[in-house]
Chimera marker file (.cmm) of the C-alpha trace (Angstrom):
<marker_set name="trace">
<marker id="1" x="20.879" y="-13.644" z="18.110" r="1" g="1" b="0" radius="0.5"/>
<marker id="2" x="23.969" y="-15.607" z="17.664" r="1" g="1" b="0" radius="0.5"/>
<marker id="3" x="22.979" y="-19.009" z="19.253" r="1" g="1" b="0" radius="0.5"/>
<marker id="4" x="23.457" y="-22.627" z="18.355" r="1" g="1" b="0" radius="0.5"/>
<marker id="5" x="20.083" y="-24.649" z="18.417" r="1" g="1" b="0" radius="0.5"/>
<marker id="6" x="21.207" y="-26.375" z="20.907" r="1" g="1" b="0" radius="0.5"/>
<marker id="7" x="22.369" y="-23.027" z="23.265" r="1" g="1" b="0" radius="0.5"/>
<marker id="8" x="18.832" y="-21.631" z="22.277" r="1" g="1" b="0" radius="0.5"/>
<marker id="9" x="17.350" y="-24.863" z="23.973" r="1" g="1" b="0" radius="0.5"/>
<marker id="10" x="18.940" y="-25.408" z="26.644" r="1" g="1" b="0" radius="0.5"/>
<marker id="11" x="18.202" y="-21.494" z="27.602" r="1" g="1" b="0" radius="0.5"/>
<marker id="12" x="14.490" y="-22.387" z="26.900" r="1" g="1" b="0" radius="0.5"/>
<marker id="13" x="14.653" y="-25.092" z="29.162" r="1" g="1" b="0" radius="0.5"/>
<marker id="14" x="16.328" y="-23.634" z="31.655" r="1" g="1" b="0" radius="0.5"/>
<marker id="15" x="13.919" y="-20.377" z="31.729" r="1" g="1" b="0" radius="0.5"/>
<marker id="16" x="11.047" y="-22.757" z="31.846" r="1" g="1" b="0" radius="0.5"/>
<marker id="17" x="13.153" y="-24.021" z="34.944" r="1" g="1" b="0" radius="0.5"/>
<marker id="18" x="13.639" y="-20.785" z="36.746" r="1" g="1" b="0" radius="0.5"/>
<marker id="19" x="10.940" y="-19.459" z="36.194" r="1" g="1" b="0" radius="0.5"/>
<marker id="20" x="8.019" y="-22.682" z="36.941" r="1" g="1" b="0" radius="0.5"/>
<marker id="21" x="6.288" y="-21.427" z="33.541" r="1" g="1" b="0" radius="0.5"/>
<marker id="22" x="6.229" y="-21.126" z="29.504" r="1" g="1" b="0" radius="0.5"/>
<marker id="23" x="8.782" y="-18.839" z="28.451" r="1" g="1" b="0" radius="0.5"/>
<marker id="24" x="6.328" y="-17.543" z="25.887" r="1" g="1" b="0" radius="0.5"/>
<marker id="25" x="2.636" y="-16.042" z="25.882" r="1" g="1" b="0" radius="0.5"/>
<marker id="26" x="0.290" y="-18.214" z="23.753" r="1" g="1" b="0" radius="0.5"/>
<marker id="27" x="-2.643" y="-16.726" z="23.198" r="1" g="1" b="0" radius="0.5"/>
<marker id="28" x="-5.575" y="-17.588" z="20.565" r="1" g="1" b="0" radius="0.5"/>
<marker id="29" x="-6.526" y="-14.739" z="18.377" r="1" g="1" b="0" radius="0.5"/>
<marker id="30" x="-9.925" y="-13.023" z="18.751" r="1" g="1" b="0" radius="0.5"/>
<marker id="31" x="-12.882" y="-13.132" z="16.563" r="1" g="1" b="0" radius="0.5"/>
<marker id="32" x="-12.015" y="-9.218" z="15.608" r="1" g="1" b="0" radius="0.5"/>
<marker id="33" x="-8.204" y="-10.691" z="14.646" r="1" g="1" b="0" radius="0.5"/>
<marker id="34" x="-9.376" y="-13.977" z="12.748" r="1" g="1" b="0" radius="0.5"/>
<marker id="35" x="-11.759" y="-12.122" z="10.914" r="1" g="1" b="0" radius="0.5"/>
<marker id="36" x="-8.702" y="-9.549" z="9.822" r="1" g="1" b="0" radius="0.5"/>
<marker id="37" x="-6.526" y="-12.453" z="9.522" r="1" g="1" b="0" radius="0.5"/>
<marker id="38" x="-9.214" y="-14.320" z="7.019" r="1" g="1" b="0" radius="0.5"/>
<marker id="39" x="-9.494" y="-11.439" z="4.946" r="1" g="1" b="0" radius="0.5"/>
<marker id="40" x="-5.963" y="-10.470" z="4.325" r="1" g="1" b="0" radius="0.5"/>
<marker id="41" x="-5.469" y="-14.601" z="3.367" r="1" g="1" b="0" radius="0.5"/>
<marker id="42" x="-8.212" y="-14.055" z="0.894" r="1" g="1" b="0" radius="0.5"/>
<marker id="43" x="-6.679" y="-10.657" z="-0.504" r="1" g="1" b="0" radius="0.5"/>
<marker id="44" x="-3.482" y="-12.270" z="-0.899" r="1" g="1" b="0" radius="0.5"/>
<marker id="45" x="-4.851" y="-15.327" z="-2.580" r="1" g="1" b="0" radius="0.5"/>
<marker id="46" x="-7.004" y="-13.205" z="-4.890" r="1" g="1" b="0" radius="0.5"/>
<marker id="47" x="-4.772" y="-11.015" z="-5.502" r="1" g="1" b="0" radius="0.5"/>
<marker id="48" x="-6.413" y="-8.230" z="-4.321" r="1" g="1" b="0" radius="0.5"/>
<marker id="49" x="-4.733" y="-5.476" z="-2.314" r="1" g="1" b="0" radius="0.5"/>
<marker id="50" x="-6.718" y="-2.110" z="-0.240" r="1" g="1" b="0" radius="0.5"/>
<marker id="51" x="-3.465" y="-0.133" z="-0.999" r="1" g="1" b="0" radius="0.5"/>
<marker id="52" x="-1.629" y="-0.080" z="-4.069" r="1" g="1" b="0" radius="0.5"/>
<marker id="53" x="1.410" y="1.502" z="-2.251" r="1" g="1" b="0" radius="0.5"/>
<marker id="54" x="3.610" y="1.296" z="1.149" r="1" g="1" b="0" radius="0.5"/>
<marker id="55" x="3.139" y="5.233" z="0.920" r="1" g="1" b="0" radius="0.5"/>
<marker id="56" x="-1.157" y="5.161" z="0.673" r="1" g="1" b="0" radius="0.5"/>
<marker id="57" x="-0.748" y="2.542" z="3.619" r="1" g="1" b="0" radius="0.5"/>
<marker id="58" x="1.026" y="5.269" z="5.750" r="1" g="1" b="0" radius="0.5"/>
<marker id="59" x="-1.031" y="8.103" z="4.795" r="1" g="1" b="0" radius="0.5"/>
<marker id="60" x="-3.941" y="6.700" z="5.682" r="1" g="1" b="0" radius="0.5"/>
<marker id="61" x="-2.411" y="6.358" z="9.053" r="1" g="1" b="0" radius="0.5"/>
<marker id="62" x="-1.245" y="9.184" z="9.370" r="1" g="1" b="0" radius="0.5"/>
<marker id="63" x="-4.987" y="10.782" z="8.713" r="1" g="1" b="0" radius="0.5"/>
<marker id="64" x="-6.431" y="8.328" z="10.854" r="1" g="1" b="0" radius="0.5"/>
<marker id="65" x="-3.828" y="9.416" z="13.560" r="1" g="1" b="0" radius="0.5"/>
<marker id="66" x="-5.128" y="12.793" z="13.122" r="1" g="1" b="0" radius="0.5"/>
<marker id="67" x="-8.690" y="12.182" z="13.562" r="1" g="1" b="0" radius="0.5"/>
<link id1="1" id2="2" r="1" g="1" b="0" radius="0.2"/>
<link id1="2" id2="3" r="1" g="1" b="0" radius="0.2"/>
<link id1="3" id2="4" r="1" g="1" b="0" radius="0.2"/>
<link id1="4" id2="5" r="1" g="1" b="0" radius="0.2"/>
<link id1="5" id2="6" r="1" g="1" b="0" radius="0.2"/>
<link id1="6" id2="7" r="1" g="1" b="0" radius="0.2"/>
<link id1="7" id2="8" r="1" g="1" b="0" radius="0.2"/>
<link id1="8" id2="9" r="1" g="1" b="0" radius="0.2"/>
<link id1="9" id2="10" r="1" g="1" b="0" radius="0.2"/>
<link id1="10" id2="11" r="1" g="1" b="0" radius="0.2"/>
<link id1="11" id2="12" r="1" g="1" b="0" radius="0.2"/>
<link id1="12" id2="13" r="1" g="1" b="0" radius="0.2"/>
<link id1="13" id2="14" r="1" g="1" b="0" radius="0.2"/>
<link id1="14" id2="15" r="1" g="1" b="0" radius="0.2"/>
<link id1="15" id2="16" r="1" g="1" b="0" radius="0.2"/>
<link id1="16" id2="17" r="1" g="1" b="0" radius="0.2"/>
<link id1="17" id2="18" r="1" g="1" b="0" radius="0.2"/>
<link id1="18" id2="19" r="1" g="1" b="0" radius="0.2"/>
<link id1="19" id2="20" r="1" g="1" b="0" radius="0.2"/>
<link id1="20" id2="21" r="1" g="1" b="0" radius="0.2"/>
<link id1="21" id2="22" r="1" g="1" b="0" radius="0.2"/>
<link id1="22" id2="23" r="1" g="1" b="0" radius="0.2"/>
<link id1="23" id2="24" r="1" g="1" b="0" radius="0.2"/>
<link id1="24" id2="25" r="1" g="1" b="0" radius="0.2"/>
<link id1="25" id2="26" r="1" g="1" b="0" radius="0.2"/>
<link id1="26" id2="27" r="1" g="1" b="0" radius="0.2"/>
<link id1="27" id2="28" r="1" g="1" b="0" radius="0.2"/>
<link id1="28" id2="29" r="1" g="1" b="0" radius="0.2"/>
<link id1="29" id2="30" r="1" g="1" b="0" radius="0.2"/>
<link id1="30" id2="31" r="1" g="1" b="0" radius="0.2"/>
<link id1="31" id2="32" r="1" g="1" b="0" radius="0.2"/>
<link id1="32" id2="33" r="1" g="1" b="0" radius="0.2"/>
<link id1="33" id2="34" r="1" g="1" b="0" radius="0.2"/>
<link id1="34" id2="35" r="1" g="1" b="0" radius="0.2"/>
<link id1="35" id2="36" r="1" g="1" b="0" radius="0.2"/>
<link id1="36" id2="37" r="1" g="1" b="0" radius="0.2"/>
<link id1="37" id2="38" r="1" g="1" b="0" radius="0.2"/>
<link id1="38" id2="39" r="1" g="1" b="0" radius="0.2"/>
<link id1="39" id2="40" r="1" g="1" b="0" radius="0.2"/>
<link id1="40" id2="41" r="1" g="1" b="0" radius="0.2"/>
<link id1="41" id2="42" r="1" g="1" b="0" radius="0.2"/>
<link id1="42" id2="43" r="1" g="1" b="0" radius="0.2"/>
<link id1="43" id2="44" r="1" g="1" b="0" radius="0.2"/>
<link id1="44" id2="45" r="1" g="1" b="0" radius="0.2"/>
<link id1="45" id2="46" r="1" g="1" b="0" radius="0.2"/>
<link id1="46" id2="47" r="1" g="1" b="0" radius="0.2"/>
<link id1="47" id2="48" r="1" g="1" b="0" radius="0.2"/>
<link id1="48" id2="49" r="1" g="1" b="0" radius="0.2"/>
<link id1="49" id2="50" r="1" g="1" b="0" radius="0.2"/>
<link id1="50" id2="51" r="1" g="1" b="0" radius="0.2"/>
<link id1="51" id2="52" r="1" g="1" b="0" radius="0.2"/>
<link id1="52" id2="53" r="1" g="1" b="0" radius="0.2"/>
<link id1="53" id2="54" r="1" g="1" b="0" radius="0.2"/>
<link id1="54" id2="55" r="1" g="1" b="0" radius="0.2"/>
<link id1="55" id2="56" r="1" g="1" b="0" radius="0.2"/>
<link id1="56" id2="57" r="1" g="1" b="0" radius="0.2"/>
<link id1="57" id2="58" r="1" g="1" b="0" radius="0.2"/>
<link id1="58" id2="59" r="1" g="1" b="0" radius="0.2"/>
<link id1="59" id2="60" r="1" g="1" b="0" radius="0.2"/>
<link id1="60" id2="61" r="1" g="1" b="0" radius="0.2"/>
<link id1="61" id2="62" r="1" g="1" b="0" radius="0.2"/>
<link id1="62" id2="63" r="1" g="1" b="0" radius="0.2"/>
<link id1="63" id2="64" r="1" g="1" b="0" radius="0.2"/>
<link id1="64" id2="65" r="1" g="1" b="0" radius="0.2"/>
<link id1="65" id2="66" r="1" g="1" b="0" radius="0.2"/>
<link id1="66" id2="67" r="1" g="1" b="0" radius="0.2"/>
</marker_set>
């Protein structure tokens, strides 16, 4: 973005400021998301992979698009 540390503070601050709130949504994942989280931890620390390509990731979403 092109801004010091200390620019990129001092605009965090100062939107926390202006606006009375957290500049930024936290939220805590869902079961469905930790679950999907957990298992592509334990893929990549097996090894294991569903696809064996960037190109079988996308056409399976492209078939499930067309469903």
């Amino acid at each position: 973005m092109g801004l010091t540390a200390s620019e990129a503070v001092r605009l965090f601050f100062h939107r926390i400021a202006v606006d009375q709130a957290f500049p930024l949504e936290l939220n805590v994942p869902n079961a469905r998301t930790r679950r999907a989280m957990a298992e592509s931890e334990e893929m990549m620390r097996r090894g294991t992979a569903r696809f064996a390509s960037a190109d079988e990731v996308f056409a399976e979403l492209e078939e499930a698009r067309g469903q």
